[in-house]
OpenMM code with the backbone's topology and positions (N, CA, C; nanometers):
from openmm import Vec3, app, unit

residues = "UNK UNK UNK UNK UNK UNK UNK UNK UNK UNK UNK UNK UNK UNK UNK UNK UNK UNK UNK UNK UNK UNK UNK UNK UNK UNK UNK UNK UNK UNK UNK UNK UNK UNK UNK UNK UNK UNK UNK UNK UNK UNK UNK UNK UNK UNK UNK UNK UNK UNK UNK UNK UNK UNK UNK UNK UNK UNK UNK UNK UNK UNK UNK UNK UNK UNK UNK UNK UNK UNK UNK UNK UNK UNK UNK UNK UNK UNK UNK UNK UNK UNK UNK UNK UNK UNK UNK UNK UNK UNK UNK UNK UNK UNK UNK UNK UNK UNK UNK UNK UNK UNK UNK UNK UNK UNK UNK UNK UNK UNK UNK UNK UNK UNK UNK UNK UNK UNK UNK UNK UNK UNK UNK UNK UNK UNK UNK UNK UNK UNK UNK UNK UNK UNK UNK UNK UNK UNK UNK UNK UNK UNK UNK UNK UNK UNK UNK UNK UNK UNK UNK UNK UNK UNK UNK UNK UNK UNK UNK UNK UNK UNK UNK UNK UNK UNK UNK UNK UNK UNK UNK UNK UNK UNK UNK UNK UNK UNK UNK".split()
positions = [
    Vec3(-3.2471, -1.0024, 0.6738),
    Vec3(-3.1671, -0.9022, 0.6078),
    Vec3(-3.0621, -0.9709, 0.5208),
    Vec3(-3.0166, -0.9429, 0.3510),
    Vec3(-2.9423, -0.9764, 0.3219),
    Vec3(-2.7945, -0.9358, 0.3431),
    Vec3(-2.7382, -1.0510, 0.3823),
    Vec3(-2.5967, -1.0158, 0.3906),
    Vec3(-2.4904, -0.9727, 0.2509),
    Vec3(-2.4300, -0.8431, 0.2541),
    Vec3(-2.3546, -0.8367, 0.1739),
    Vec3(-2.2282, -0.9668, 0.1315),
    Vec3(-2.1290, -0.9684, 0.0319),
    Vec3(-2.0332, -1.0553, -0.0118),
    Vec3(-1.9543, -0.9977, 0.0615),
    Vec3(-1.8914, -1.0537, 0.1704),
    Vec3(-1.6841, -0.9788, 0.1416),
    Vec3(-1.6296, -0.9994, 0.0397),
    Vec3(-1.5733, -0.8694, -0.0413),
    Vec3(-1.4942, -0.8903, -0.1363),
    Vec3(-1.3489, -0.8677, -0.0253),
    Vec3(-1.2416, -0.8886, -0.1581),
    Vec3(-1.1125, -0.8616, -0.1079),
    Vec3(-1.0516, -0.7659, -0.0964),
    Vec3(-0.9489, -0.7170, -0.0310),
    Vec3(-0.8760, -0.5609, -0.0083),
    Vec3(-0.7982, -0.5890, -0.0600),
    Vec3(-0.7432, -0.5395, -0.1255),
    Vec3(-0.5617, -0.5418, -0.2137),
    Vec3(-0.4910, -0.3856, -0.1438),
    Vec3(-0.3671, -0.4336, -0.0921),
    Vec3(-0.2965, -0.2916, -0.0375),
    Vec3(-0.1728, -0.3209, -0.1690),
    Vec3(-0.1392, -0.2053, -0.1908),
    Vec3(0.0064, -0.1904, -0.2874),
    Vec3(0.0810, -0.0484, -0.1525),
    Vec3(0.1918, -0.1432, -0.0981),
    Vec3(0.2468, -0.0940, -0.0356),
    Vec3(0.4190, -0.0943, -0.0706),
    Vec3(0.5331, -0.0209, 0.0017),
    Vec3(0.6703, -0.0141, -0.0356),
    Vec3(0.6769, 0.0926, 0.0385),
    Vec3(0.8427, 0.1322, 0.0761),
    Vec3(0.8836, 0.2472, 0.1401),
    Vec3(0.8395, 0.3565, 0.0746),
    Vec3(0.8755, 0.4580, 0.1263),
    Vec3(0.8466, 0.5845, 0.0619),
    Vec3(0.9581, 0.6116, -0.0053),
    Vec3(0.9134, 0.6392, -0.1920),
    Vec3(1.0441, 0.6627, -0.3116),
    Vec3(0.9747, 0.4869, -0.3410),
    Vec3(0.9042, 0.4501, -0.3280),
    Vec3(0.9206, 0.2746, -0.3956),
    Vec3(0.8225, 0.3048, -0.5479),
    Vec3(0.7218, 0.4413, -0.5298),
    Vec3(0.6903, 0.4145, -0.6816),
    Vec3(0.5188, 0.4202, -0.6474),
    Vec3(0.4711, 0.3928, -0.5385),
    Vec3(0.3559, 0.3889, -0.5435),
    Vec3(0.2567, 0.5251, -0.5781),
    Vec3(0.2569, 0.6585, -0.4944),
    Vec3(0.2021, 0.7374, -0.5861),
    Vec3(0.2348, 0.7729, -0.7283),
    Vec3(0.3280, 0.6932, -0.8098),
    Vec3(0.3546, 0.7349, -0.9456),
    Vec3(0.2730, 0.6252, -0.9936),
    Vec3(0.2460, 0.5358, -0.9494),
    Vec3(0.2077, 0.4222, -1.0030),
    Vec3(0.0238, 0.4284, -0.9795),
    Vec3(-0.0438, 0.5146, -0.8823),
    Vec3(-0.1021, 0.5348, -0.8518),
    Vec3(-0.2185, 0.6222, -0.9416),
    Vec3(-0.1159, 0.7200, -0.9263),
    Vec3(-0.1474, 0.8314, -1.0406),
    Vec3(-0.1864, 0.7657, -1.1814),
    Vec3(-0.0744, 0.6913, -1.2861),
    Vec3(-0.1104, 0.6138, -1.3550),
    Vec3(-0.2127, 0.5259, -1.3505),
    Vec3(-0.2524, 0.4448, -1.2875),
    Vec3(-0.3865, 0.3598, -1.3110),
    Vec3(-0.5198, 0.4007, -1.2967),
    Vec3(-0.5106, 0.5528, -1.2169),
    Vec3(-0.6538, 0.6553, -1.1860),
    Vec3(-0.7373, 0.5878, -1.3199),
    Vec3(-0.8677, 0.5888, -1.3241),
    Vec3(-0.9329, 0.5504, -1.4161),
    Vec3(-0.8613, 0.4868, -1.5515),
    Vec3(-0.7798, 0.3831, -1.5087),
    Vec3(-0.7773, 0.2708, -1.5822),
    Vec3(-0.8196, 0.1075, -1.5464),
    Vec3(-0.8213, 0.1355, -1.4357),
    Vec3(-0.8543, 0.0007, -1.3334),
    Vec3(-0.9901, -0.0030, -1.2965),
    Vec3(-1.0424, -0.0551, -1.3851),
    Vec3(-1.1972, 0.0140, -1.3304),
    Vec3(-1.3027, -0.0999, -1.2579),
    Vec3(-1.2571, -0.2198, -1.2547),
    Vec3(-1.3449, -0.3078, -1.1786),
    Vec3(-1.3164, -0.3446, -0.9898),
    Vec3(-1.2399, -0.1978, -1.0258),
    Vec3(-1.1884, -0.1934, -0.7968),
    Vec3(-1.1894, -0.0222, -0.8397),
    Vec3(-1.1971, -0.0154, -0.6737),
    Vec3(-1.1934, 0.1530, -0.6456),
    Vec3(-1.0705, 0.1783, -0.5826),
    Vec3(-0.9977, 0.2551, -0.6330),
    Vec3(-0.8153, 0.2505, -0.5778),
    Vec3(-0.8262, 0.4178, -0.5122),
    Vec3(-0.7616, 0.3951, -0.3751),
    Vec3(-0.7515, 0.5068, -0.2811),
    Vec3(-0.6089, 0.5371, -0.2308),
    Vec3(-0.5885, 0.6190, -0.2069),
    Vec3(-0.4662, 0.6709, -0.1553),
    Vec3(-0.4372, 0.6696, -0.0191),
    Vec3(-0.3856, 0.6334, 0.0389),
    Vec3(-0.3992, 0.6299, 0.1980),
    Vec3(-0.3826, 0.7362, 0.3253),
    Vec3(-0.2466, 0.8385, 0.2159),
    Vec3(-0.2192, 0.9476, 0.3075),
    Vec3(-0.3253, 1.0520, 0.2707),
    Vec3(-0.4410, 1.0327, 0.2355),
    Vec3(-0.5373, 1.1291, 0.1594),
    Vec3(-0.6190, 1.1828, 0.3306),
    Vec3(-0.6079, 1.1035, 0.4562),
    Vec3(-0.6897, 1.1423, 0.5770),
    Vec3(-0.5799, 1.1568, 0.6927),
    Vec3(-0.4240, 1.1571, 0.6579),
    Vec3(-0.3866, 1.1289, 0.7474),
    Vec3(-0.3818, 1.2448, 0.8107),
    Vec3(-0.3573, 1.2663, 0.9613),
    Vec3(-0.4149, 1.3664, 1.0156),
    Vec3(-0.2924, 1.3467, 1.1768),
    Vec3(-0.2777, 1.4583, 1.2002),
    Vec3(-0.1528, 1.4671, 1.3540),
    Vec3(-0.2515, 1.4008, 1.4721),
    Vec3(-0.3691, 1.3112, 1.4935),
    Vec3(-0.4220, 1.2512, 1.5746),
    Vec3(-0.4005, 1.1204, 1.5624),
    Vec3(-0.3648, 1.0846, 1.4563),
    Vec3(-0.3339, 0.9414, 1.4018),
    Vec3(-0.2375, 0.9242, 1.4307),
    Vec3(-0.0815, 0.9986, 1.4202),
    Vec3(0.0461, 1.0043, 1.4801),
    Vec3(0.0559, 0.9464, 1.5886),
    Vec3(0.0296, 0.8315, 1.6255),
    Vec3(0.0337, 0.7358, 1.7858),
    Vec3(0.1395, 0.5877, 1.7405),
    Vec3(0.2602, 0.6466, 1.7374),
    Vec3(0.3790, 0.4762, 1.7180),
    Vec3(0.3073, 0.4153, 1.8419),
    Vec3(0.3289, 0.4955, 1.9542),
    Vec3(0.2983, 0.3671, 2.0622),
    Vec3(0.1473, 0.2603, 2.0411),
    Vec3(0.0479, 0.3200, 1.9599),
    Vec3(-0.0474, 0.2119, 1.9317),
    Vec3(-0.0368, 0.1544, 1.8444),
    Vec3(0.0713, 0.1852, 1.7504),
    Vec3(0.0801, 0.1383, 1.6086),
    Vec3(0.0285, 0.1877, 1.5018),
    Vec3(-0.0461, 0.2934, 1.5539),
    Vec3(-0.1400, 0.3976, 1.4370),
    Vec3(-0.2752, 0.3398, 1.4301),
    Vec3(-0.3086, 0.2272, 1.5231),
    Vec3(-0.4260, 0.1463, 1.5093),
    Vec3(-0.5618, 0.2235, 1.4182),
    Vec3(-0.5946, 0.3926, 1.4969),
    Vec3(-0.6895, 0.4457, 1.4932),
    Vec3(-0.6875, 0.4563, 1.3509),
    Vec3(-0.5685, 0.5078, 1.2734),
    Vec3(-0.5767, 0.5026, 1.1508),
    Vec3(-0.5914, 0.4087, 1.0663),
    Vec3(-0.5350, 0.3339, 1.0480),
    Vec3(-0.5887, 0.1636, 1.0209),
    Vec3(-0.6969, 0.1391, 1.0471),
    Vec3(-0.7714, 0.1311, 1.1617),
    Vec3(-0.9134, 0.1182, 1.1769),
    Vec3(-0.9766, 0.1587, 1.0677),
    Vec3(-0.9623, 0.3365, 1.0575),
    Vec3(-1.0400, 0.4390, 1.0122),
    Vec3(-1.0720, 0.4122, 0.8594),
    Vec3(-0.9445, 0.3504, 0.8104),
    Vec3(-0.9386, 0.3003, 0.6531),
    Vec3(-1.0092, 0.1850, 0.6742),
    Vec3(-0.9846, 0.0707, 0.7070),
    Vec3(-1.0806, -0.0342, 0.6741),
    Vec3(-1.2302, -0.0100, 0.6856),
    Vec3(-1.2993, 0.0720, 0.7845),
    Vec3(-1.4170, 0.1142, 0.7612),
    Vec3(-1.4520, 0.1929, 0.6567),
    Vec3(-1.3392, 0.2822, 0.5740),
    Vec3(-1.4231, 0.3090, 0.4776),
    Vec3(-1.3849, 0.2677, 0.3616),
    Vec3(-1.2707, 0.1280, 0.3709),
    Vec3(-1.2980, 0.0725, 0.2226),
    Vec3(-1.3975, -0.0693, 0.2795),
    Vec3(-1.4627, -0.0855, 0.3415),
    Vec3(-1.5567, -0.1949, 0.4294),
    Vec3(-1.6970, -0.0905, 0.3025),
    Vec3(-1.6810, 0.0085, 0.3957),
    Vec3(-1.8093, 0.0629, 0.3199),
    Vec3(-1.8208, 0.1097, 0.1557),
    Vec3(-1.7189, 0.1377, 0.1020),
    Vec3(-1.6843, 0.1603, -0.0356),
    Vec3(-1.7351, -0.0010, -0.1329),
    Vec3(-1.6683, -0.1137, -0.0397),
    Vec3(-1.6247, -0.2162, -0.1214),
    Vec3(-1.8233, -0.2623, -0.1039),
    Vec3(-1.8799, -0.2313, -0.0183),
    Vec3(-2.0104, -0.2519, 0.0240),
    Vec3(-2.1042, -0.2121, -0.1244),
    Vec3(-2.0293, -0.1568, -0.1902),
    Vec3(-2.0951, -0.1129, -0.3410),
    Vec3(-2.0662, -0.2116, -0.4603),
    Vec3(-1.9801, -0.3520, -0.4117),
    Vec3(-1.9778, -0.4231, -0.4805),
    Vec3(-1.8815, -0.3908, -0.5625),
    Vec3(-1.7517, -0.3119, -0.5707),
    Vec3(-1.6220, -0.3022, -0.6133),
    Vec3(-1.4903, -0.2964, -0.4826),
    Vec3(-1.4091, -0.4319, -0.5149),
    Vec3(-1.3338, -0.4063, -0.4260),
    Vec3(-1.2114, -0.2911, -0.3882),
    Vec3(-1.1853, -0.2314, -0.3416),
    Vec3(-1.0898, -0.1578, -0.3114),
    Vec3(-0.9994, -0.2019, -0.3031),
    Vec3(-0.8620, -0.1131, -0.3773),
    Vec3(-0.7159, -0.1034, -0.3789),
    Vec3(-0.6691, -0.0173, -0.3047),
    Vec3(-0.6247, 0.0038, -0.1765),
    Vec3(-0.5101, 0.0741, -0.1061),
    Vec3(-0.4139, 0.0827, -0.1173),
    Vec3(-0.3479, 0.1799, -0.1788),
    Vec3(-0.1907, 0.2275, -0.1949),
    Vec3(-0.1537, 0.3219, -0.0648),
    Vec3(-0.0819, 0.2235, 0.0357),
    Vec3(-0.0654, 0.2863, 0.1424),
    Vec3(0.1143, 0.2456, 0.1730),
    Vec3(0.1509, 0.3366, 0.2907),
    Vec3(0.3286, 0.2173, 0.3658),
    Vec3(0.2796, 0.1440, 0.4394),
    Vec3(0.2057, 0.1974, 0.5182),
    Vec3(0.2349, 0.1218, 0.6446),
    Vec3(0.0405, 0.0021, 0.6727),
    Vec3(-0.0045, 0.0363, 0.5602),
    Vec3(-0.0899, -0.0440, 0.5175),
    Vec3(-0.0935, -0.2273, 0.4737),
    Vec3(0.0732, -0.2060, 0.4196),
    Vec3(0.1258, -0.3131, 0.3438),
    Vec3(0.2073, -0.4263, 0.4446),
    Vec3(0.1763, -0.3896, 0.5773),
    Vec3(0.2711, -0.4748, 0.6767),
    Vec3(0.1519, -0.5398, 0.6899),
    Vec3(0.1153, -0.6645, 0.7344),
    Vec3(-0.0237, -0.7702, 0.7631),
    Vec3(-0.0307, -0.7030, 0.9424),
    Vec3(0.0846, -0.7588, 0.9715),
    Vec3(0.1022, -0.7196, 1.1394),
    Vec3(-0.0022, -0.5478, 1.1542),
    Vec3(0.0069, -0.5118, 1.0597),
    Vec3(-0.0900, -0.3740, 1.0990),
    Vec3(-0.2253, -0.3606, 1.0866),
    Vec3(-0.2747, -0.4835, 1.0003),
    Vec3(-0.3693, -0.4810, 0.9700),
    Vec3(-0.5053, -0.5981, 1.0002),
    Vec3(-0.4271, -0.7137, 0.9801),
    Vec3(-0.4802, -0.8462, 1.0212),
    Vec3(-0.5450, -0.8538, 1.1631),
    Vec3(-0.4990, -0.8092, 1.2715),
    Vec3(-0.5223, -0.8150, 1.4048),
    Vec3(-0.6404, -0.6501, 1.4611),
    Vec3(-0.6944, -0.5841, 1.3379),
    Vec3(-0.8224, -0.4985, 1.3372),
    Vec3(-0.9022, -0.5555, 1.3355),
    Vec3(-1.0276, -0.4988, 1.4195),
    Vec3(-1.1752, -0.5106, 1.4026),
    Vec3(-1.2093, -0.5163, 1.2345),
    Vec3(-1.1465, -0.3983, 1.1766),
    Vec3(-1.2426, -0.4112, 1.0662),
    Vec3(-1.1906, -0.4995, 0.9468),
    Vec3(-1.0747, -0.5948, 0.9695),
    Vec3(-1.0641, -0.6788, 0.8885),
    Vec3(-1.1666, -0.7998, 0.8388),
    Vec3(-1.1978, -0.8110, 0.9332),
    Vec3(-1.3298, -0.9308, 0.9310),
    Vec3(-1.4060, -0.9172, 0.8362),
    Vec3(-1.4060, -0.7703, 0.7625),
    Vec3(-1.4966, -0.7644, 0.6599),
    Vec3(-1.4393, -0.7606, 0.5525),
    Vec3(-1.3424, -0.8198, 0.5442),
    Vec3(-1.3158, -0.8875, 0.3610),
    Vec3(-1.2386, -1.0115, 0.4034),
    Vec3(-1.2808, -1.0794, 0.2683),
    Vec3(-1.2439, -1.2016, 0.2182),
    Vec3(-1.1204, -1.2325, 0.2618),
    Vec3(-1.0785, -1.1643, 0.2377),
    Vec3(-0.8430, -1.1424, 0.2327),
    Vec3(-0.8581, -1.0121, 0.2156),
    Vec3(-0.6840, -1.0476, 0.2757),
    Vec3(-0.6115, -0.8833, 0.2422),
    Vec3(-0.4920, -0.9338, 0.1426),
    Vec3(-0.4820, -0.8961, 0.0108),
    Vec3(-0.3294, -0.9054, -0.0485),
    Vec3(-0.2795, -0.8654, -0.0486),
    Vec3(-0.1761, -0.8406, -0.0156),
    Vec3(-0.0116, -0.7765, -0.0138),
    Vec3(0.0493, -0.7560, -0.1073),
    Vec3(0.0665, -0.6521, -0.1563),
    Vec3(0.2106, -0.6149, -0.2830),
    Vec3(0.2879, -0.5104, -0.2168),
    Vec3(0.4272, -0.5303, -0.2391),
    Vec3(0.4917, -0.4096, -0.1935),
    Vec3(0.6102, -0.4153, -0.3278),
    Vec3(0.6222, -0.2683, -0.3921),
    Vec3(0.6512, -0.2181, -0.4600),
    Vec3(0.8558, -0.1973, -0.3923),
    Vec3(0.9489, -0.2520, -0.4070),
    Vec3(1.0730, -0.2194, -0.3695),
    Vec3(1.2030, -0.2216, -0.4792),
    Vec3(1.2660, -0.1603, -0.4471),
    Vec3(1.4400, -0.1676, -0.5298),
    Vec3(1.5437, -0.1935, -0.4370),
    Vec3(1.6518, -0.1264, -0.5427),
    Vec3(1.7854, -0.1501, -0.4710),
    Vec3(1.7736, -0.0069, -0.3937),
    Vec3(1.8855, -0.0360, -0.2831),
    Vec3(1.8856, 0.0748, -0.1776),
    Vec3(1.9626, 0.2477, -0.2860),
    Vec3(2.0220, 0.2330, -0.3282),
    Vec3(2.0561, 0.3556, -0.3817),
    Vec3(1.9841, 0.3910, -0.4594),
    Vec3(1.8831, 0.3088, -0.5509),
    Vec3(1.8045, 0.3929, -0.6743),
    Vec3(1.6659, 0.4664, -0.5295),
    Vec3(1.6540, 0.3599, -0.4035),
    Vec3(1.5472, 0.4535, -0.3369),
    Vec3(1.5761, 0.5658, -0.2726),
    Vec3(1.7386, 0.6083, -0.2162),
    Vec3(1.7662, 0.7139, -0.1733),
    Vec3(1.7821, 0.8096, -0.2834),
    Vec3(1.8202, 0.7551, -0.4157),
    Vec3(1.8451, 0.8922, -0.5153),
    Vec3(1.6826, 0.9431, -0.5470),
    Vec3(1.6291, 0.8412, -0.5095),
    Vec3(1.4262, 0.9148, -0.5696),
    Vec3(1.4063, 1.0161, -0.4408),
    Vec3(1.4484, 0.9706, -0.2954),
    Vec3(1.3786, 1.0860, -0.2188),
    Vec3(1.4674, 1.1826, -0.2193),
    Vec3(1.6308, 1.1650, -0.2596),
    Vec3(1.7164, 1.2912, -0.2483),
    Vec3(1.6210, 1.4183, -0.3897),
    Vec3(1.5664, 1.3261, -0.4471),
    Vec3(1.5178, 1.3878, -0.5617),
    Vec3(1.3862, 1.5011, -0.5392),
    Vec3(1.3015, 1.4368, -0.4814),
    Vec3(1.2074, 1.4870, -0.3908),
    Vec3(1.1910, 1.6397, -0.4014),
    Vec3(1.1142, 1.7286, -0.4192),
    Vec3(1.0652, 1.8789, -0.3543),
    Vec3(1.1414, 1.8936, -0.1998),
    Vec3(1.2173, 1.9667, -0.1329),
    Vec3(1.2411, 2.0015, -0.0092),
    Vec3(1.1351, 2.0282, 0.0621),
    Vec3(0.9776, 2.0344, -0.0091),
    Vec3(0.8781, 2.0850, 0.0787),
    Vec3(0.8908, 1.9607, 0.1182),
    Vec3(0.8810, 1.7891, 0.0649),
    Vec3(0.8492, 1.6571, 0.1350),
    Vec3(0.9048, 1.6133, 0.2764),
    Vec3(1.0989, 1.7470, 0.2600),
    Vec3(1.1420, 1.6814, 0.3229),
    Vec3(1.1891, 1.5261, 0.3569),
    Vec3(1.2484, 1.5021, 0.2306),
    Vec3(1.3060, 1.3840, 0.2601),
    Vec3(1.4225, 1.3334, 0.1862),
    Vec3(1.5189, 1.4071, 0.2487),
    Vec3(1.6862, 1.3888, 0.1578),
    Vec3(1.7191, 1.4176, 0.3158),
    Vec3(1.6533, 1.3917, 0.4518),
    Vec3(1.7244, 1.4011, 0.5609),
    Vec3(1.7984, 1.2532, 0.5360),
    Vec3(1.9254, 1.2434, 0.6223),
    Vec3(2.0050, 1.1420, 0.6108),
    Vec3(1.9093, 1.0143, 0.7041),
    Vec3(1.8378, 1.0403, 0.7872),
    Vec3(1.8153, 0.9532, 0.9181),
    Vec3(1.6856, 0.9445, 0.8183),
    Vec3(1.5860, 0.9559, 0.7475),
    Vec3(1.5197, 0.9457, 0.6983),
    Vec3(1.4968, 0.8798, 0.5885),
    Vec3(1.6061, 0.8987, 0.5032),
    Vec3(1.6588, 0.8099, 0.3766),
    Vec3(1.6960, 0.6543, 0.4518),
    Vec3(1.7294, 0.6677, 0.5688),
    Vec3(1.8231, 0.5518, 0.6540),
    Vec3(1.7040, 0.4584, 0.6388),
    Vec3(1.5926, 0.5113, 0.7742),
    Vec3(1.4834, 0.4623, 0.7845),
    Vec3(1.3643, 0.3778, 0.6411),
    Vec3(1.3429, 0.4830, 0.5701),
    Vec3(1.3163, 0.4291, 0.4578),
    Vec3(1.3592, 0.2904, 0.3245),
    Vec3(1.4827, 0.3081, 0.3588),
    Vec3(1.5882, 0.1907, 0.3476),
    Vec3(1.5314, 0.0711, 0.4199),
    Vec3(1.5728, 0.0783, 0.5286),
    Vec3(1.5449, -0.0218, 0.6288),
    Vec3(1.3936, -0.0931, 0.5968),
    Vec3(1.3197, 0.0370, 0.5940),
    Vec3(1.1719, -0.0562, 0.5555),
    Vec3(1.1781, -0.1217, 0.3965),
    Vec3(1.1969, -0.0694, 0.3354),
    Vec3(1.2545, -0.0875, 0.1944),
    Vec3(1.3017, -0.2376, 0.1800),
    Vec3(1.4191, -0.2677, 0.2901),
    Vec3(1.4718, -0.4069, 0.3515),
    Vec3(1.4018, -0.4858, 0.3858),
    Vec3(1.2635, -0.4586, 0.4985),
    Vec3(1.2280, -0.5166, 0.5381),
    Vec3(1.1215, -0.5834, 0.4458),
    Vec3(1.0667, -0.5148, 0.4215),
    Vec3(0.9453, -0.5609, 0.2580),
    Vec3(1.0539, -0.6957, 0.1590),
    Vec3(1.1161, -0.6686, 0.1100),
    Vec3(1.2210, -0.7394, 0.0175),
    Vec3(1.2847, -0.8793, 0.0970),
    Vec3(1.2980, -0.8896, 0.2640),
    Vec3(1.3576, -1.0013, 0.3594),
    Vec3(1.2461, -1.0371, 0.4296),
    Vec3(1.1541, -0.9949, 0.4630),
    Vec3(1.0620, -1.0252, 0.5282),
    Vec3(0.9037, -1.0812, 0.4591),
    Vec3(0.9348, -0.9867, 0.3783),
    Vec3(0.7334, -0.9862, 0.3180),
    Vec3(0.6822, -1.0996, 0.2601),
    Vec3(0.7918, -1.1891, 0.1738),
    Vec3(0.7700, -1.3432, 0.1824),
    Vec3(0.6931, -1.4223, 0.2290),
    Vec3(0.7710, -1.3891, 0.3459),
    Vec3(0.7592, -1.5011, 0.4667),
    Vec3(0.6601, -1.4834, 0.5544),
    Vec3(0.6162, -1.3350, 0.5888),
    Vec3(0.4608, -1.3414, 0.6551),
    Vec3(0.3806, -1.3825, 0.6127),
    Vec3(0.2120, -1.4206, 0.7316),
    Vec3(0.1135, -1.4470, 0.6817),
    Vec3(0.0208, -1.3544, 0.7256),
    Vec3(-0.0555, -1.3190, 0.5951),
    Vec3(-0.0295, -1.3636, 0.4507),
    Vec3(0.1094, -1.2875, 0.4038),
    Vec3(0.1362, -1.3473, 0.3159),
    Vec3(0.2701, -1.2986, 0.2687),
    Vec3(0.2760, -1.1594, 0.1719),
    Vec3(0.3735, -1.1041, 0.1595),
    Vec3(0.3356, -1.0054, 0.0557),
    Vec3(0.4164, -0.9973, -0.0572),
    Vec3(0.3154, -1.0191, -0.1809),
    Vec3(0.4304, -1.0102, -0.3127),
    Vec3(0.4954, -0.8831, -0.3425),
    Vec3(0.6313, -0.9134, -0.3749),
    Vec3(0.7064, -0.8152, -0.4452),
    Vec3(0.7138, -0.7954, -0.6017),
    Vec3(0.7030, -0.6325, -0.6393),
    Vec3(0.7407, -0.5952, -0.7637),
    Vec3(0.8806, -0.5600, -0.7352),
    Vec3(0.9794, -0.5604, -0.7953),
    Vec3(1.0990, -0.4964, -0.8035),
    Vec3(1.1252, -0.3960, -0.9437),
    Vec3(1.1208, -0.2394, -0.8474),
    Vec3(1.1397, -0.1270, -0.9884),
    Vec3(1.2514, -0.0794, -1.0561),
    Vec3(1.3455, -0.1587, -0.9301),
    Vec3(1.4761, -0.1116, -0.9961),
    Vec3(1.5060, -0.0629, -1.1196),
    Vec3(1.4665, -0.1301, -1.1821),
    Vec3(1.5308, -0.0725, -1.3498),
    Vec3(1.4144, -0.0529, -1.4081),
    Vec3(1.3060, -0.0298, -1.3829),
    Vec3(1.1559, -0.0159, -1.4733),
    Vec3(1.1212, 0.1113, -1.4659),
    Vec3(1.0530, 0.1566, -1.5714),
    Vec3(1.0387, 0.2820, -1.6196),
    Vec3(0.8806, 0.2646, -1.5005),
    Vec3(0.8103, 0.3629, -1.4968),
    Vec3(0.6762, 0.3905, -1.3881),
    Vec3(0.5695, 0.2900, -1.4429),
    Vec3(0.5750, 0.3176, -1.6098),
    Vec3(0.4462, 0.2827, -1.6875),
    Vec3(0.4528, 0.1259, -1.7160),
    Vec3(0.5894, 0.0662, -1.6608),
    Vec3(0.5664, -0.0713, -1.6764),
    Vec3(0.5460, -0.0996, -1.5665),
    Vec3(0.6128, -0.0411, -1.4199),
    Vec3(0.5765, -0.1113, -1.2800),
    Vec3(0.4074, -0.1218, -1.2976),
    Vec3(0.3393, 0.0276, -1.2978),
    Vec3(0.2194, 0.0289, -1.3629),
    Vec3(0.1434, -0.0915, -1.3958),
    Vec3(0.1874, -0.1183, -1.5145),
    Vec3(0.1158, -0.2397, -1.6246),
    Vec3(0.1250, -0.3316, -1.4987),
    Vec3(0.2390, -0.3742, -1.4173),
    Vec3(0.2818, -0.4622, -1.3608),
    Vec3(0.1633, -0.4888, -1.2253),
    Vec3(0.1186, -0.3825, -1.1722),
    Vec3(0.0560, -0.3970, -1.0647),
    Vec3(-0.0995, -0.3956, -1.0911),
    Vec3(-0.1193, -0.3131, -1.2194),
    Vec3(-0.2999, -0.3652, -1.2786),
    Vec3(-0.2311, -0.4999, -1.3452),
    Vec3(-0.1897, -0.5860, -1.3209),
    Vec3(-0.1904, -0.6941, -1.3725),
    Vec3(-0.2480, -0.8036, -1.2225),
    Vec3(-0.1397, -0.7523, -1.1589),
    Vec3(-0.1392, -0.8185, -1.0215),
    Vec3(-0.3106, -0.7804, -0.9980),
    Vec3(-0.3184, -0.6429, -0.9521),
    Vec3(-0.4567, -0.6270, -0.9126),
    Vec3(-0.5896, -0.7162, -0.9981),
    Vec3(-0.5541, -0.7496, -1.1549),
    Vec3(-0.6692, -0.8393, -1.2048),
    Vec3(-0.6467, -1.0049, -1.1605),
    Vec3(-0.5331, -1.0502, -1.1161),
    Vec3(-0.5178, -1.1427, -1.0726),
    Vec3(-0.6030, -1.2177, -0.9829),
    Vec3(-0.6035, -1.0525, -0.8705),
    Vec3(-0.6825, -1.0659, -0.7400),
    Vec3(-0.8027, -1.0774, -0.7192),
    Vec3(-0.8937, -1.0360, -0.8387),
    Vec3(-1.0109, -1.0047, -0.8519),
    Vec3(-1.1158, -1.0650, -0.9602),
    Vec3(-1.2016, -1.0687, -0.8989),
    Vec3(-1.3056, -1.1498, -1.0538),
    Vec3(-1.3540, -1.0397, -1.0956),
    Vec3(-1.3180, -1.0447, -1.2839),
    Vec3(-1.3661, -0.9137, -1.3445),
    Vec3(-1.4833, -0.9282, -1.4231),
] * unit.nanometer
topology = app.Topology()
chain = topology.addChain("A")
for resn in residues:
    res = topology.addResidue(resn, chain)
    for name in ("N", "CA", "C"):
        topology.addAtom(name, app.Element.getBySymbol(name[0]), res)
């Protein structure tokens, strides 16, 4: 039986307010030599398990960008909690790509609380303990993401309009990939 290639997974991860579904939205059929997915597109109140780490969900995605990328285009995940290695590296279904790359999309702490104070009230998220939290991860991506392995590169949006973070991350993504 022939064995398929592992290609590579690219996650574009950042707190929530870091830019990724805007950035997301933008590259929809412009990026066309990877298949780019959204992450909260399955999430579901069974997946809601902190105490496992959300494993099941994590799992659930690598099997179906395992099977997506199985078509010979690698997949881009724009996910949060996708973009930590610690969540992902230590799955079953990592084994089936090459690498995982890391980007996480971050700013300064006030331009990310003024994006979720900004937010629809349906998102719910101009709670104070929520903005807090988001921060914190926000922090942690920007002090931390460095230094893990594998490490994860940072864009910084602070002052960038969407359509250049944009440019910025199909740049990164052709980096990653043989086109």
């Amino acid at each position: 039986m022939n064995k398929l290639p592992k290609l590579p997974l690219l996650v574009v991860s950042g707190a929530s307010g870091a830019g990724k579904t805007a950035v997301y939205q933008i590259l929809l059929g412009k990026v066309n030599a990877v298949v780019m997915l959204e992450g909260d597109l399955i999430w579901r109140p069974e997946f809601d398990k902190p105490e496992t780490k959300y494993r099941e969900f994590f799992e659930t995605w690598l099997r179906i960008c395992r099977d997506i990328s199985q078509s010979g285009r690698p997949v881009v995940m724009f996910n949060a909690g996708m973009g930590v290695p610690e969540n992902i590296e230590p799955c079953v279904g990592r084994q089936y790509f090459s690498r995982v790359h890391y980007l996480a999309l971050v700013c300064d702490d006030d331009v990310l609380a003024d994006r979720l104070r900004q937010r629809p009230d349906r998102r719910s998220c101009s709670d104070p303990e929520y903005i807090k939290g988001q921060i914190e991860f926000n922090q942690w991506f920007k002090n931390e993401g460095p230094n893990v392995e594998p490490p994860i590169e940072l864009i910084d949006n602070t002052t960038s309009i969407v359509e250049e973070t944009a440019k910025q991350v199909a740049s990164w993504i052709r980096s990653k990939v043989v086109c």
